[in-house]
N, C-alpha and C positions, 0 to 999 in steps of 0.2 A: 475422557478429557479431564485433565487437570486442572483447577480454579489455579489462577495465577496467584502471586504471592497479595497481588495489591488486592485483588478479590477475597482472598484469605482475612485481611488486615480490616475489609469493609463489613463483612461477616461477625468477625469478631467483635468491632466494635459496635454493632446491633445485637450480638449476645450480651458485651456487657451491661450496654445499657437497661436491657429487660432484668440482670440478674442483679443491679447494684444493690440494691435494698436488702437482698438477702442476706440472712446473718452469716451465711459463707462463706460471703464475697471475700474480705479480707484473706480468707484460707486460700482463697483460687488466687489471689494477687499474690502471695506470697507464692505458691507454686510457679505462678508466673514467673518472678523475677529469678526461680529457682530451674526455670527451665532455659531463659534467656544465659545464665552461669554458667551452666552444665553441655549443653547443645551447641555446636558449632555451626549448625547449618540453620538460617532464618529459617527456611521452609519447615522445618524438623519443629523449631521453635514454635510457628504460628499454627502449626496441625495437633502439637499438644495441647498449646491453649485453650485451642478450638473446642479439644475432648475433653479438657477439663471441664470448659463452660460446658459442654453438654450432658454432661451429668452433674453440676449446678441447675440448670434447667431442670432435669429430671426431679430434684429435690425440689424445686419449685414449682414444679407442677402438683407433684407428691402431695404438698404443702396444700395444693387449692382442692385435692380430691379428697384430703383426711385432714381436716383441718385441727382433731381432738386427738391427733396421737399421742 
């Protein structure tokens, strides 16, 4: 089953909120607005976002397991 678009939307904005702090963020908002440009299709759009945030998380997670890299 496929999460619908508005579920997508709701997702994302509880990844953003975990990842704002991170010094990233900006880099992923900017991709953001760079996928929103490029993509014709919302769903195309909010599945990118989505993987971007999840490898923001991943760096944030990184962050809490090696804190001395």
């Amino acid at each position: 089953m496929h999460p619908s678009e508005a579920e997508l939307r709701d997702t994302i904005e509880r990844m953003e909120a975990r990842s704002r702090a991170h010094p990233l963020f900006p880099v992923y908002q900017r991709l953001s607005e760079r996928f929103a440009a490029d993509l014709a299709d919302e769903r195309d759009v909010l599945l990118s976002r989505a993987a971007a945030l999840m490898l923001l998380q991943e760096a944030v997670d990184a962050d809490r397991r090696w804190p001395q890299r």
